[in-house]
N, C-alpha and C positions, 0 to 999 in steps of 0.2 A: 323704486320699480318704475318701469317705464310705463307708458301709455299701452305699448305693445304688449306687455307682459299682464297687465290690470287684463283681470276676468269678471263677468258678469254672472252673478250664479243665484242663482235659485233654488232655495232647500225648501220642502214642505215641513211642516210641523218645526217650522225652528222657533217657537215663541219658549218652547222650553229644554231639557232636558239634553239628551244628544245632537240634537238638530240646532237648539240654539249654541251649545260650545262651539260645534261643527261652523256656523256661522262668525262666532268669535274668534277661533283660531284663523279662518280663513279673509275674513274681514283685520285682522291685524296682520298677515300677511299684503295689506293693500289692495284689498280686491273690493268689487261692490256688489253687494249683500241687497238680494230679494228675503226678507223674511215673510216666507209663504205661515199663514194661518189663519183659521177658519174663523174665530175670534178676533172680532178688531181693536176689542180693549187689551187681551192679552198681544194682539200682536202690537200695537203702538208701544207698548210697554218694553217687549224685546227688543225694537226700534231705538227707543231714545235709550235703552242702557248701553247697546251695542255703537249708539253717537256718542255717549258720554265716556267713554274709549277712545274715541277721533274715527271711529268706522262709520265708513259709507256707506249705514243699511236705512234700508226701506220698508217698511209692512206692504204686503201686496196679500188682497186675501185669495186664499185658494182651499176650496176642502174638494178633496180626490174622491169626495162619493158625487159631487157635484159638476156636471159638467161645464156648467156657464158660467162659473168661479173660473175654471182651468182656461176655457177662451178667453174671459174677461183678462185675466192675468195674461195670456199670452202674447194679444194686444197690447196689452201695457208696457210691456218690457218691448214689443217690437219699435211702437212709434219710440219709446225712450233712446233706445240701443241699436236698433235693428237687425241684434242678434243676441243670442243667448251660449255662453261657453260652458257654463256645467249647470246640469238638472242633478240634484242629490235628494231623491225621491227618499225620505226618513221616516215621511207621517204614517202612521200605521200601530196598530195595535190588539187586540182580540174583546171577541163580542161573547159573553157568557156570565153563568154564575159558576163559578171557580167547582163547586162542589157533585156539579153534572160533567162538565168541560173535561173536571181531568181524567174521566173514562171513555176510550168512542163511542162504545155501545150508549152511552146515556149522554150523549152529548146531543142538543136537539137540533135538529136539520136546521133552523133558522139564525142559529149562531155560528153555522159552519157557513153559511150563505152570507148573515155579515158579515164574518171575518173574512171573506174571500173578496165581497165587497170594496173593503178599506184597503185591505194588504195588496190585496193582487188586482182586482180590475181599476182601482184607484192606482195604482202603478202605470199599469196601460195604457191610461186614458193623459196621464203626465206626458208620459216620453210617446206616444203617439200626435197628441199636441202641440208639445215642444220640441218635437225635431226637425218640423221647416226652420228656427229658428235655433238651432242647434247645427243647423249643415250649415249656414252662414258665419259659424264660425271656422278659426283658422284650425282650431286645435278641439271639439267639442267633445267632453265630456259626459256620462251620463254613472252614476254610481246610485245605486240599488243595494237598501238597508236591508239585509238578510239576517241568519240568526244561525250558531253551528245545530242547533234543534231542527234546522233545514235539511240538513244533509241526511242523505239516507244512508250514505253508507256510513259515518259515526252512530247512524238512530240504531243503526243493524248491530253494534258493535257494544256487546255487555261491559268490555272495558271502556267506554266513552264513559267522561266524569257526569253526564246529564243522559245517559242511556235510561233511566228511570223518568224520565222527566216527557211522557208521553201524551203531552195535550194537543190533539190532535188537531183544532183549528189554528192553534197557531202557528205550528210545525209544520203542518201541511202547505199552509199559505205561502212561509218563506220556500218551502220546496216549489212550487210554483213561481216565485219573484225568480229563485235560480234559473228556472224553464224559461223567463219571458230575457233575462238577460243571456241566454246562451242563443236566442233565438234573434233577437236582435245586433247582438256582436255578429253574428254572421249576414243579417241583413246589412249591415252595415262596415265590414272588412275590408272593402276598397274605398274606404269615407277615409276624414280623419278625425273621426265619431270614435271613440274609446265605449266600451259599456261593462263593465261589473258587478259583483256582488263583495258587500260588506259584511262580515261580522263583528261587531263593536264590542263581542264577549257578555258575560252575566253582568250587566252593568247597575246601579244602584238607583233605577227611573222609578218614576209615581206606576208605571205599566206592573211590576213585582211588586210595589209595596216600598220601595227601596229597600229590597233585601238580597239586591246584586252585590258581588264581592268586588265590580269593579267603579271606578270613577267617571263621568263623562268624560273628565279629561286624558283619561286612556283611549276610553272607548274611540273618541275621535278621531287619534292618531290615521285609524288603516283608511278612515273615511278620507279625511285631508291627502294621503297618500294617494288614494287612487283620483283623487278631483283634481289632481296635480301632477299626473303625470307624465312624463314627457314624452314627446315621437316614439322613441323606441319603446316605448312601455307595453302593457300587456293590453288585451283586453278579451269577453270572454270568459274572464275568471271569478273565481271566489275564491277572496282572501280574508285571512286574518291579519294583524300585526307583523304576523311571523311569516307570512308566505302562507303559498296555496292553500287551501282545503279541500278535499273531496268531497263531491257532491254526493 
């Protein structure tokens, strides 16, 4: 890979689970690897596993509820790089006790406020950040971790395989990350700023229990696709593996 081709990327939450594959695959692609995490034991740790592969990552800490983490971090990579090619906004998760949450009606106001927190104004506050340093690239990226429990029109849909599956702080939040990347691909349409939405499927994270059907190493795939894609590619969208999804 050439000089020209090596990208600079920055995933949040990559000390484990999706976000760290996400970095694995894409760091043995040749590229160089911000591993964003709020933990700096766990993240030195994803660091030297992701070196002792021959990848060129870095722990940089960043937690998205935190806004002087996200400057600090932004600085950092600017004086490094003085530019940033793809933000793969990952970190995120849901705030509740499981046995209120899975109802709205008894879901309590302050766990819909931090999950709205983490997922979505922590999104915000990433690619609002990092997109002076993001327009400085030649090709710049931006891929936003969403979930098919996003979409409303699957959630509307009794034949959806997770149409019972109605926790509202979670579901809601990614319908929201879709809003802030639909909103943004349009701010950004005469750039060569890309910005999407991922769903990496029922994956098997510490977030479920690991009692997803899927692998990180699947899940990864649509993320690496859209952090990689080329001029003519989409952006705007929300994809699976497979292609599009409805919002």
């Amino acid at each position: 890979m050439s000089v020209q081709e090596q990208k600079v990327i920055l995933i949040t939450g990559a000390n484990k689970g999706i976000g760290f594959e996400t970095a694995r695959q894409l760091g043995l692609q040749g590229h160089t690897i911000f591993v964003g995490a709020r933990n700096m034991e766990r993240g030195t740790e994803a660091e030297a596993k992701l070196r002792a592969e021959g990848i060129n990552a870095s722990f940089i800490e960043v937690d998205v509820t935190d806004q002087a983490t996200i400057d600090a971090a932004a600085q950092k990579i600017d004086e490094q790089y003085g530019k940033l090619d793809v933000l793969i906004n990952n970190a995120g998760g849901g705030v509740g006790k499981f046995e209120e949450i899975v109802v709205p009606s008894t879901t309590p106001l302050e766990a819909l406020k931090g999950t709205f927190e983490l997922n979505v104004f922590g999104v915000f506050a990433m690619m609002k950040t990092m997109l002076p340093l993001l327009r400085k690239s030649e090709a710049g990226r931006i891929v936003n971790l969403s979930s098919g429990l996003g979409s409303l029109t699957l959630q509307s849909d009794p034949a959806f395989e997770y149409y019972d599956h109605k926790i509202l702080v979670y579901n809601a939040s990614k319908t929201a990350v879709n809003a802030l990347t639909v909103h943004f691909a349009y701010e950004l349409k005469d750039t060569n700023i890309k910005v999407n939405s991922a769903d990496p499927g029922f994956t098997a994270t510490d977030l479920n229990g690991f009692t997803g059907i899927r692998t990180v190493e699947q899940a990864t795939n649509v993320v690496v696709q859209l952090a990689t894609l080329p001029k003519d590619g989409p952006t705007g969208g929300f994809f699976d593996e497979n292609g599009p999804l409805p919002w």
